[in-house]
PARO-704591 format. One line per 8 residues: number of its first residue (from 1); their letters; for each residue x, y negated, z negated of N, C-alpha, C. Coordinates in pm, whole numbers, plus 50000, padded with zeros to 5 digits. Each point is the difference from the previous one (the first is absolute). Layout:
NUM> a> X Y Z X Y Z X Y Z | ... .
This chain:
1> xxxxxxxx> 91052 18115 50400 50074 49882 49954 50133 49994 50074 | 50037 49869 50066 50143 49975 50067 50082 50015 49952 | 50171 50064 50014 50050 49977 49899 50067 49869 49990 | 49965 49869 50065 50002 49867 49941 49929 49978 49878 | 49908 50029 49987 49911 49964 49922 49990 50101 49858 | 50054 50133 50031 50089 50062 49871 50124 49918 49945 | 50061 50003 50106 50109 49852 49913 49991 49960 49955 | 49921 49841 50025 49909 49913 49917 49956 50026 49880 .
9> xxxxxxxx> 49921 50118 50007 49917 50026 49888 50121 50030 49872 | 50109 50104 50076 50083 50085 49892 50130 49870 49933 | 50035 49902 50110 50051 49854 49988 49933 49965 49851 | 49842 49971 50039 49932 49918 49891 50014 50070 49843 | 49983 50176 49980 50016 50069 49909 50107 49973 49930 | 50089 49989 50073 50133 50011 49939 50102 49878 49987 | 49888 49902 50040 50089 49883 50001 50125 49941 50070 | 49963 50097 50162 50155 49948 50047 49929 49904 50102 .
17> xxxxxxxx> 50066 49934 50080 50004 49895 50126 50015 50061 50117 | 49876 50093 50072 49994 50042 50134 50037 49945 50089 | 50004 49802 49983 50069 49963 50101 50121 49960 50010 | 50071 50000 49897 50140 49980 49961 50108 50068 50092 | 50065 49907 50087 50091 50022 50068 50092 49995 49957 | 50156 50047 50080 50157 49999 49972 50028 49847 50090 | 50054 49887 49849 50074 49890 50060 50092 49976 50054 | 50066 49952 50064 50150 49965 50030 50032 49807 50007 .
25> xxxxxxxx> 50139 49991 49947 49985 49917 49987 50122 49991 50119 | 50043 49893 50104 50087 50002 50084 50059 49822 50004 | 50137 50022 50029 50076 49857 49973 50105 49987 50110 | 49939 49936 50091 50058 49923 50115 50094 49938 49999 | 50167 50036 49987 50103 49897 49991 50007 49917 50148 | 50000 49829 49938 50003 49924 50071 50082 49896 49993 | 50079 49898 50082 50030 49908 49980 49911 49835 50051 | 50043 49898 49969 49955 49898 50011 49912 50012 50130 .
33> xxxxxxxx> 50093 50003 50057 49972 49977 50159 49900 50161 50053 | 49972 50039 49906 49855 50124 50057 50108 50128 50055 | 50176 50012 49989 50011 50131 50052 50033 50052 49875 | 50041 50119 50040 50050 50083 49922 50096 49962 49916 | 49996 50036 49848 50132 49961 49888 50033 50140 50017 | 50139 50024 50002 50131 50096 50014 50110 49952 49941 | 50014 50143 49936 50156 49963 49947 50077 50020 50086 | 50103 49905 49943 50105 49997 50141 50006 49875 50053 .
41> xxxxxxxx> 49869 49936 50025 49996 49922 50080 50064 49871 49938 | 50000 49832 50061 50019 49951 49950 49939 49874 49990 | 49972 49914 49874 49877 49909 49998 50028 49841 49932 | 49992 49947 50055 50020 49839 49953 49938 49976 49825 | 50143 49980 49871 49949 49949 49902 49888 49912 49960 | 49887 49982 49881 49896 49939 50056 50077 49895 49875 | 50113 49997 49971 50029 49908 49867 50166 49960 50038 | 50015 49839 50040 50115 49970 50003 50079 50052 50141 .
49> xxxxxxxx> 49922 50037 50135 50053 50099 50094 50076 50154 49969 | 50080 49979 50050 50087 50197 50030 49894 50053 50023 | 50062 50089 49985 49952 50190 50143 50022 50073 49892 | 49911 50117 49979 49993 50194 49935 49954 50047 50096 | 50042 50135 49999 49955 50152 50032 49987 50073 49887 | 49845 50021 50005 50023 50117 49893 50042 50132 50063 | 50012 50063 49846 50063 50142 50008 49885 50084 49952 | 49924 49978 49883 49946 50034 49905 49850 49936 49975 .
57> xxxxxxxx> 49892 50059 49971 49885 49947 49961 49886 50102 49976 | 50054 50030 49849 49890 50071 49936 49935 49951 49873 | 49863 50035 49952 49930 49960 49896 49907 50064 49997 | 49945 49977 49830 49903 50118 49981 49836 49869 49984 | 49912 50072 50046 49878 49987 49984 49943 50061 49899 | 49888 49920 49882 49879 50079 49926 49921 49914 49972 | 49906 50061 49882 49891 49923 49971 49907 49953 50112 | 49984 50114 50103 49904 49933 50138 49884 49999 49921 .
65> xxxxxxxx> 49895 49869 50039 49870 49967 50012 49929 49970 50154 | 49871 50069 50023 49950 49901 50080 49847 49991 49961 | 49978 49847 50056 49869 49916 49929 49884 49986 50109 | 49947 50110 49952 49866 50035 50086 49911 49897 50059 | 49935 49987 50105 49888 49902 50032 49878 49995 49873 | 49989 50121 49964 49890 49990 49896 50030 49924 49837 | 50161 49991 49984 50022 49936 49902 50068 50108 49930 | 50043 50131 50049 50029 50113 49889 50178 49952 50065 .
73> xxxxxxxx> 50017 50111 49918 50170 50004 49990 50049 50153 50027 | 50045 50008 50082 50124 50149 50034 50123 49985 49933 | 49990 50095 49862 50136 49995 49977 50075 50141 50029 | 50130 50007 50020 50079 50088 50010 50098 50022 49931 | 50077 50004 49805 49999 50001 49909 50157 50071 50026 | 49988 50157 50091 50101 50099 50022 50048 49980 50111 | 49971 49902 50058 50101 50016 50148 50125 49870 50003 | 50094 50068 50062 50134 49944 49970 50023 50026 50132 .
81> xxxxxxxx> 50080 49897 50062 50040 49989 50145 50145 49962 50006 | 50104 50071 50041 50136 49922 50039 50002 49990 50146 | 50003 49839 50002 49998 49983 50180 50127 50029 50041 | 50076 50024 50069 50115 50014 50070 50007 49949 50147 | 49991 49856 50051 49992 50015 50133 50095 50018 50114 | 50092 50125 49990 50048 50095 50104 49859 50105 49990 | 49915 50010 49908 49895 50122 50074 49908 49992 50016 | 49844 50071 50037 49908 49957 50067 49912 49905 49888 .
89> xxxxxxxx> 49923 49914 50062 49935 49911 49853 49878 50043 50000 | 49966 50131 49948 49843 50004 49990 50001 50075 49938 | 49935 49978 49830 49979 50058 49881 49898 50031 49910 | 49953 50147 50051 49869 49989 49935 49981 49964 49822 | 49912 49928 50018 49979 49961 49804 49859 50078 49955 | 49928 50063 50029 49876 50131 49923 49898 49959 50099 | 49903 50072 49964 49896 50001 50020 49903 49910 49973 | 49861 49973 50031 49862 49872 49933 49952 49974 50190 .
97> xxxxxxxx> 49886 49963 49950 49904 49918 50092 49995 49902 50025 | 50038 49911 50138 49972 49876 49971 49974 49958 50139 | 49893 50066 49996 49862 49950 50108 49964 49877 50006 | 49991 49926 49836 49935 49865 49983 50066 49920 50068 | 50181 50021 49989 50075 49892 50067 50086 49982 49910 | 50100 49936 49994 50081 49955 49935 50053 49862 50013 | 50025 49944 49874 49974 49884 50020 50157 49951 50030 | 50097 50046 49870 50127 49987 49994 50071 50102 49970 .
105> xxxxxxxx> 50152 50016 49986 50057 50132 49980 50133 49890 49896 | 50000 50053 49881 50124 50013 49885 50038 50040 49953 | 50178 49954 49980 50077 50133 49979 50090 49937 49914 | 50114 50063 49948 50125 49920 49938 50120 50083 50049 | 50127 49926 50015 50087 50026 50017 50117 50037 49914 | 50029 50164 49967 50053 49985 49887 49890 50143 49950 | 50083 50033 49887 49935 50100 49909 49961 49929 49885 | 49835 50070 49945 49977 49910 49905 50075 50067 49846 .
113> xxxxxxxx> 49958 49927 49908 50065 49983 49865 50016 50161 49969 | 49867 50060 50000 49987 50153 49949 50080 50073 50044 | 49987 50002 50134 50147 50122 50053 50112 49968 50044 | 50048 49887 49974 50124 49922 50029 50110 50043 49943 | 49942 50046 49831 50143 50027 49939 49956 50144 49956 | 49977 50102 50054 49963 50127 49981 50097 50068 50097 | 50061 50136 50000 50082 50054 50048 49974 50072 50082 | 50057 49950 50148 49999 50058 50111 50018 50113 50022 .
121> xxxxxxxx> 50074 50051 49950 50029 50172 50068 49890 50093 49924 | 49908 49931 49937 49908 50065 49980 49875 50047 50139 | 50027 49889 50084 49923 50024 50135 50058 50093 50103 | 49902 50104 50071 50056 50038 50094 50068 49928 50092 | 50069 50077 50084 50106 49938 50113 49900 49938 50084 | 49901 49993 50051 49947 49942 50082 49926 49884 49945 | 49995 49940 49884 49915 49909 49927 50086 49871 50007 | 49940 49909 50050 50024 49816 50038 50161 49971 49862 .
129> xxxxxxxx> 49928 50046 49897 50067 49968 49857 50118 50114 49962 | 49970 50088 50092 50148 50055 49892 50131 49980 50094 | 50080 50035 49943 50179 49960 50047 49989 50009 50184 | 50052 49862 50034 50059 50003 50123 50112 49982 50001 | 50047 50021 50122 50135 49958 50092 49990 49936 50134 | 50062 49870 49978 50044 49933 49922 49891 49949 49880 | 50057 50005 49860 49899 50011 49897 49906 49814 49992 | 49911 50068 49998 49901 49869 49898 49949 49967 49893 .
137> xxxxxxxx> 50066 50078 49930 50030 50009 49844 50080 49917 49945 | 50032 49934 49894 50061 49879 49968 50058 50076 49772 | 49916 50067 49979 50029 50067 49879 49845 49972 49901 | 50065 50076 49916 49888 50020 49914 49947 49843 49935 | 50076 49927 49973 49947 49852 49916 49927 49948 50152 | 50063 49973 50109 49973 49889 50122 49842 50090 50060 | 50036 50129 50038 49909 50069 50067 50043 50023 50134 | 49905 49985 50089 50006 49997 50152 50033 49882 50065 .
145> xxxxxxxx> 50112 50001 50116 49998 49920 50098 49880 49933 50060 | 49911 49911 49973 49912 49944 50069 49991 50001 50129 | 50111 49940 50074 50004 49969 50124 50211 50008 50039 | 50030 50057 50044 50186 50027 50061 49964 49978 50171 | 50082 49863 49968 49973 49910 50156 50185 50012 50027 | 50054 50009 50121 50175 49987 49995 49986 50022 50134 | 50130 49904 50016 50071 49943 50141 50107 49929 50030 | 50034 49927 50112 50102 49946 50029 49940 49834 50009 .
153> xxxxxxxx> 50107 49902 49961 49901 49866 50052 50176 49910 50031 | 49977 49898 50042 50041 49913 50058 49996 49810 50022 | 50115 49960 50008 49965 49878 50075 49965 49975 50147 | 50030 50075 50084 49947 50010 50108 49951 50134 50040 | 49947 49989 50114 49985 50150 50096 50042 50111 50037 | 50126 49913 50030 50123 50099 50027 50107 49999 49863 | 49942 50003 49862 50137 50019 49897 49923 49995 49908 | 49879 50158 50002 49971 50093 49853 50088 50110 49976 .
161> xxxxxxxx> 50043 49945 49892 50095 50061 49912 49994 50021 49897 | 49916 49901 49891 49964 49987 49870 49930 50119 49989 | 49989 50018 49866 49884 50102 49969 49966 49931 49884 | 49861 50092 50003 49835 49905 49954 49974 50091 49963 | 49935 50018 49846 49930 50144 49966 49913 49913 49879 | 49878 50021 50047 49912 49966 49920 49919 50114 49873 | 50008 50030 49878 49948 50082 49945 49890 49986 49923 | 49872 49996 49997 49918 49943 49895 49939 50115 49866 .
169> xxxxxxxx> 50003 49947 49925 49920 50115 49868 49992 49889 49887 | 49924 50066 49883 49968 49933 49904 49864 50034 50045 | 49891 49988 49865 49858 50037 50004 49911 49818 50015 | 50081 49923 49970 49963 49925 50022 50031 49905 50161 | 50040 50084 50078 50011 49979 50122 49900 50070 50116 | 49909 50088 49914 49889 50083 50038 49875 49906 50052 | 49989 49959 50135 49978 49919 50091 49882 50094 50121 | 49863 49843 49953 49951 50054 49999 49905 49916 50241 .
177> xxxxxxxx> 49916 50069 50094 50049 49957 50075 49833 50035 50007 | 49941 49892 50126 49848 50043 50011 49986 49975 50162 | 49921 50049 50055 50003 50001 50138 49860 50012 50055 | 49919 49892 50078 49834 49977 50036 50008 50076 50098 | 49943 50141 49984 49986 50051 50107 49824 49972 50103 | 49928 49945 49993 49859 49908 50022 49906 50116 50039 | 49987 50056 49894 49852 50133 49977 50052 50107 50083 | 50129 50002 50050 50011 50154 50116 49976 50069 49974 .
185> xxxxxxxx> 49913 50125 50041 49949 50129 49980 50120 50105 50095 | 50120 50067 49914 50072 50061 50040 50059 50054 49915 | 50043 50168 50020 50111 50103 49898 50097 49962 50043 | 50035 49884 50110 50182 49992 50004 49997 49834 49954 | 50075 49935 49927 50012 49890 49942 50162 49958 50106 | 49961 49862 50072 50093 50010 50075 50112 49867 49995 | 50055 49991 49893 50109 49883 49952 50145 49948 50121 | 50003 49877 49976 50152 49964 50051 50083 49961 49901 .
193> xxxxxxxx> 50122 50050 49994 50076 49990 49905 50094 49872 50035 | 49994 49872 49996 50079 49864 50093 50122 50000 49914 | 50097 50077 49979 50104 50011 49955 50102 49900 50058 | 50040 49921 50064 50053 49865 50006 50006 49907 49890 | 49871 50016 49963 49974 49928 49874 50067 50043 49844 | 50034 50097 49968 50017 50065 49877 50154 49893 49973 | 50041 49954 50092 50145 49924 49903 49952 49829 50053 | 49880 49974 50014 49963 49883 50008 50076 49909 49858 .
201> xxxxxxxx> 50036 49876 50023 50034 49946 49873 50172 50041 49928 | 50050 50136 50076 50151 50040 49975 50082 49958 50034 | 50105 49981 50019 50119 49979 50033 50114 50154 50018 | 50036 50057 50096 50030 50119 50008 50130 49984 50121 | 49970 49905 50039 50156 49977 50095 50152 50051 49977 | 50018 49964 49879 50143 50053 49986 49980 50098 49858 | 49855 50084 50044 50052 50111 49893 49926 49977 49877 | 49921 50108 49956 49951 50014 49858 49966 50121 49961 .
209> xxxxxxxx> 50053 50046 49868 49973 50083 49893 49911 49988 49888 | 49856 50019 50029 49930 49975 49885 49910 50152 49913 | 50037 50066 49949 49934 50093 49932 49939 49941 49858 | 49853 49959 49990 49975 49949 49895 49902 49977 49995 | 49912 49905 49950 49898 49925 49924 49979 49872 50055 | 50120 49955 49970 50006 49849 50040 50042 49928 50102 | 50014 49839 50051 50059 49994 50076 49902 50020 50199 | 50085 50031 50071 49986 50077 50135 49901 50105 49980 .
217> xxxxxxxx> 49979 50084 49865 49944 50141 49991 49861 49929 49970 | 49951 49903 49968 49871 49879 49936 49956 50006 50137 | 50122 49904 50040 49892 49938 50115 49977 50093 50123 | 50052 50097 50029 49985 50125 50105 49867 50063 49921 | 50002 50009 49892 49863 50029 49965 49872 49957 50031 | 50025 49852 49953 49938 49884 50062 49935 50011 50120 | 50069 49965 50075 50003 50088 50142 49914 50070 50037 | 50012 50122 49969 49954 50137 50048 49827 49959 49893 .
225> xxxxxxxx> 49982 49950 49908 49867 49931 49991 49924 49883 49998 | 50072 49898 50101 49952 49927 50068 49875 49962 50040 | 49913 49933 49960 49877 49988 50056 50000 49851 50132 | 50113 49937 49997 49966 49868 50075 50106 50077 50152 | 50102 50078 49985 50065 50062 50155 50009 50162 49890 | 49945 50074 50074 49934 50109 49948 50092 50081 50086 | 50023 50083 49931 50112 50123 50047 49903 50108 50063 | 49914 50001 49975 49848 50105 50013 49922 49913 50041 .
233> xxxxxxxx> 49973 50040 50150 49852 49978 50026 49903 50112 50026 | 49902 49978 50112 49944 50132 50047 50007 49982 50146 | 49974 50103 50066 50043 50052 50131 49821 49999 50053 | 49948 49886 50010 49833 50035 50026 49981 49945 50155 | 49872 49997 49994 49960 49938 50188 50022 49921 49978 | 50009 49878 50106 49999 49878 49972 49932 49929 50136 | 49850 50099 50025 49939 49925 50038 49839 50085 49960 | 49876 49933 50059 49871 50102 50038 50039 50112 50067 .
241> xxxxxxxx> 50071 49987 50115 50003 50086 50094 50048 50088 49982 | 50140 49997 49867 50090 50111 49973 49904 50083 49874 | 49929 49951 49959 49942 50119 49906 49993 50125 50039 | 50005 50055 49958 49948 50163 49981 49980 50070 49878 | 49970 50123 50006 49974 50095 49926 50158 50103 49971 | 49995 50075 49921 50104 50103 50010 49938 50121 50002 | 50155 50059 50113 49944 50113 50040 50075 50111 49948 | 49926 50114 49972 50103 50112 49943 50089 50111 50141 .
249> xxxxxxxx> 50080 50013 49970 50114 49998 50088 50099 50141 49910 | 49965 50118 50084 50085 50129 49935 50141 50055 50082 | 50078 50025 49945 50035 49981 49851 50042 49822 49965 | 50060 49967 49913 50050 49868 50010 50052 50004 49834 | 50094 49997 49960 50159 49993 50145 49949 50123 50085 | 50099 49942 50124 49951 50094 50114 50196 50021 50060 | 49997 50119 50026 50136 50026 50126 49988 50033 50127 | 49928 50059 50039 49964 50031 50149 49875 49971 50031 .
257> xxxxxxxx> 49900 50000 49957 49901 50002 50082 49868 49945 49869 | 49873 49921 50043 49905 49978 49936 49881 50023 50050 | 49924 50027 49934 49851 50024 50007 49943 49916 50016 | 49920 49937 50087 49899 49890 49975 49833 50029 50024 | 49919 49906 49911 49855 50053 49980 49946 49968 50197 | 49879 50056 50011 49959 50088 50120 49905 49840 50058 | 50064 49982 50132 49920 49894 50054 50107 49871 50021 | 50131 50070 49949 50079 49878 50057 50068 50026 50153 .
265> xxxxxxxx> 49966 49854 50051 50060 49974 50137 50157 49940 50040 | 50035 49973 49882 50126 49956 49983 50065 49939 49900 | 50152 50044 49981 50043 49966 49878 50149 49914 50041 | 49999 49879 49930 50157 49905 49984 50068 49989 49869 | 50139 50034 50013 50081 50020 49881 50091 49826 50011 | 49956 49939 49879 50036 49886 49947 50184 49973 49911 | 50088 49951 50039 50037 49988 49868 50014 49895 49885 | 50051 50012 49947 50008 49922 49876 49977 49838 50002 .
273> xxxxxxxx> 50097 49989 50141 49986 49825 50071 49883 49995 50091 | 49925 50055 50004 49865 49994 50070 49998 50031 50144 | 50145 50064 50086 50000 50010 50080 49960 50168 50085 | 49933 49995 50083 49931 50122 50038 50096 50088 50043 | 50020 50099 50042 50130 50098 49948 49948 50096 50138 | 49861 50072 49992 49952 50089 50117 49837 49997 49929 | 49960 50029 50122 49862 50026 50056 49981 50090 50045 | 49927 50084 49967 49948 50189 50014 49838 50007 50050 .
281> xxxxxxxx> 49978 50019 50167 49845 50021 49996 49959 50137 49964 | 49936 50028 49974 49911 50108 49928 49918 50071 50111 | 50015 50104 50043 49930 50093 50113 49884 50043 49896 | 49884 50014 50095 49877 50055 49936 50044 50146 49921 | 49906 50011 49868 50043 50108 49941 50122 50002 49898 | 50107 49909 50056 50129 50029 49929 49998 49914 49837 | 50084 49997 49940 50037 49923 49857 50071 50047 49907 | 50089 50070 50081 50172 49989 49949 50095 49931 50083 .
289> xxxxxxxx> 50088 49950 49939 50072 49870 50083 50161 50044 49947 | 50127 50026 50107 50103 49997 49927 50061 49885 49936 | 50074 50005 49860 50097 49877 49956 50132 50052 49999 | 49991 50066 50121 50173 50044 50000 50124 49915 49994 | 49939 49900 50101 50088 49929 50092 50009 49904 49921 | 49962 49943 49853 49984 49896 49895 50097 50034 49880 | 50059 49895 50005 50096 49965 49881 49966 50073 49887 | 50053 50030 49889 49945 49997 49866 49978 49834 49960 .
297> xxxxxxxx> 49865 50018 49927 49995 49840 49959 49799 49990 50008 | 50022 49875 49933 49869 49972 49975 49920 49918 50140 | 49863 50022 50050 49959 49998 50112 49880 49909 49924 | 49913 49925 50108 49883 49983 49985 49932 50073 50157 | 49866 50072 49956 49943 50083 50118 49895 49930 50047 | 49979 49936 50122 49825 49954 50023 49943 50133 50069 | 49885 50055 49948 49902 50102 50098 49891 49954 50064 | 50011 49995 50103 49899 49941 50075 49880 50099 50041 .
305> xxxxxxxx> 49938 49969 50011 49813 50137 50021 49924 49962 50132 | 50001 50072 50003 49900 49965 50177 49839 49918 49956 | 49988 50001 49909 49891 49936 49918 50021 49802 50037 | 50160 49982 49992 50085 49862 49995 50004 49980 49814 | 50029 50047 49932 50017 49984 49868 50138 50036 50031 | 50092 49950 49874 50133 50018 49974 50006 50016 49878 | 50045 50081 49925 50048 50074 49866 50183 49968 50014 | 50062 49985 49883 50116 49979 49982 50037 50081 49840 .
313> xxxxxxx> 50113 50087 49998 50072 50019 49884 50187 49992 50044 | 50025 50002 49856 50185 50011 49988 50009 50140 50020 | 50107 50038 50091 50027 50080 50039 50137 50034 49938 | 50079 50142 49988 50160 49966 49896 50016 50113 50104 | 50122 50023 50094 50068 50120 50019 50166 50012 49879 | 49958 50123 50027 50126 50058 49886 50088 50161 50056 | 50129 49925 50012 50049 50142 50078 50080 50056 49925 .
């Protein structure tokens, strides 16, 4: 007997999911115009004109679902995500199978009701929910910071000065966001985060302080679950030709160097704006490739096979 087929069997005994892979979920900061959103930078008001730079843009993720081709549901109940985008965006959320495809991926923004007002320093130091710095804690009645957006804004280009600090909490600001990912069969779930959009409808030119519920803290909510200009899309092909498969790719995150499966003729490192970065041919025999010479940051990989098939996964270096 193989020991595939001991698996299987000892899988079926015991009731676990032999094919159940490790997910990741990854979030592409973007602006309007397809480049990169950075803090720092600076971006045309979408309400009334003026100019911001953010400083700041963190928020917590839970309640992930995703909605199977077959009609089932992936829930993930315990996973809590604080995005931070100064660091890399790719967050694994558990384990499950989803061979069938997936249809959509949902999430909410925000901690839900249950562990919202439960006490943080009960979590280890490394857990999404317990005490940060700078904190996202708001106190025991409010709960958690939903989302701590802050920056500089302006009437013009040249004269940000104001400051803008957006704070959201309240349980009823627990916002909820859905995203068609169209049956992809993949362990990396690959989102754009169109953050331009999140002060759609504001006014922030000469300055705002909103820590609250109401108000600016509504409609930034609003916002961020949007179904008609969607803060979240997905990062998919967008043609026949770009399909592929995903390929497993060791380690990943990766710092120096990756493994790739046996029969590839060449590999191109993508980034985020779709632009090709390098091209690596593959000598017979070989399938380790260095990522020395690569940023930290999130990648898309095409593997190409002497077969002419192309396999694609998200790639994360982390230094």
């Amino acid at each position: 007997m193989t020991t595939s087929i001991r698996l299987i069997i000892a899988g079926i005994l015991m009731g676990v999911n032999v094919y159940a892979s490790e997910l990741t979920l990854t979030i592409a900061p973007r602006a309007e115009d397809q480049s990169l959103f950075k803090l720092g930078n600076v971006y045309a008001g979408k309400a009334k004109g003026g100019f911001y730079s953010p400083s700041m843009l963190r928020y917590y993720i839970s309640g992930i679902t995703l909605h199977l081709r077959d009609g089932k549901n992936l829930t993930f109940p315990d996973t809590y995500i604080l995005v931070d985008i100064r660091d890399v965006q790719r967050f694994p959320i558990g384990n499950a199978d989803v061979s069938v495809g997936i249809d959509s991926i949902s999430f909410h923004i925000g901690v839900d009701k249950a562990r919202n007002h439960l006490d943080p320093t009960t979590y280890p130091d490394w857990h999404p929910l317990a005490l940060k710095n700078p904190s996202m804690h708001w106190g025991w009645a409010a709960g958690y910071r939903f989302v701590t957006y802050e920056g500089k804004a302006g009437t013009s280009a040249g004269a940000i000065n104001a400051t803008f600090q957006i704070h959201t909490l309240d349980d009823k600001l627990y916002t909820r966001c859905s995203v068609p990912l169209g049956g992809m069969i993949s362990t990396d779930i690959p989102l754009i985060g169109n953050y331009e959009r999140l002060l759609n409808n504001i006014d922030i030119s000469r300055g705002l302080i909103n820590h609250g519920s109401e108000d600016e803290a509504a409609t930034f909510m609003a916002n961020m679950g949007s179904a008609q200009n969607p803060v979240y899309t997905a990062s998919l092909p967008t043609s026949v030709d770009e399909e592929s498969r995903s390929v497993a790719v060791f380690p990943n995150p990766a710092s120096d160097v990756i493994t790739l499966p046996v029969g590839v003729v060449r590999v191109e490192f993508v980034d985020i704006h779709g632009a090709s970065l390098q091209t690596v041919q593959i000598g017979q025999g070989m399938n380790i490739v260095s990522v020395s010479a690569l940023a930290q940051g999130t990648y898309q990989l095409l593997v190409h096979y002497e077969h002419g098939a192309t396999d694609r996964s998200a790639l994360t270096i982390i230094r």
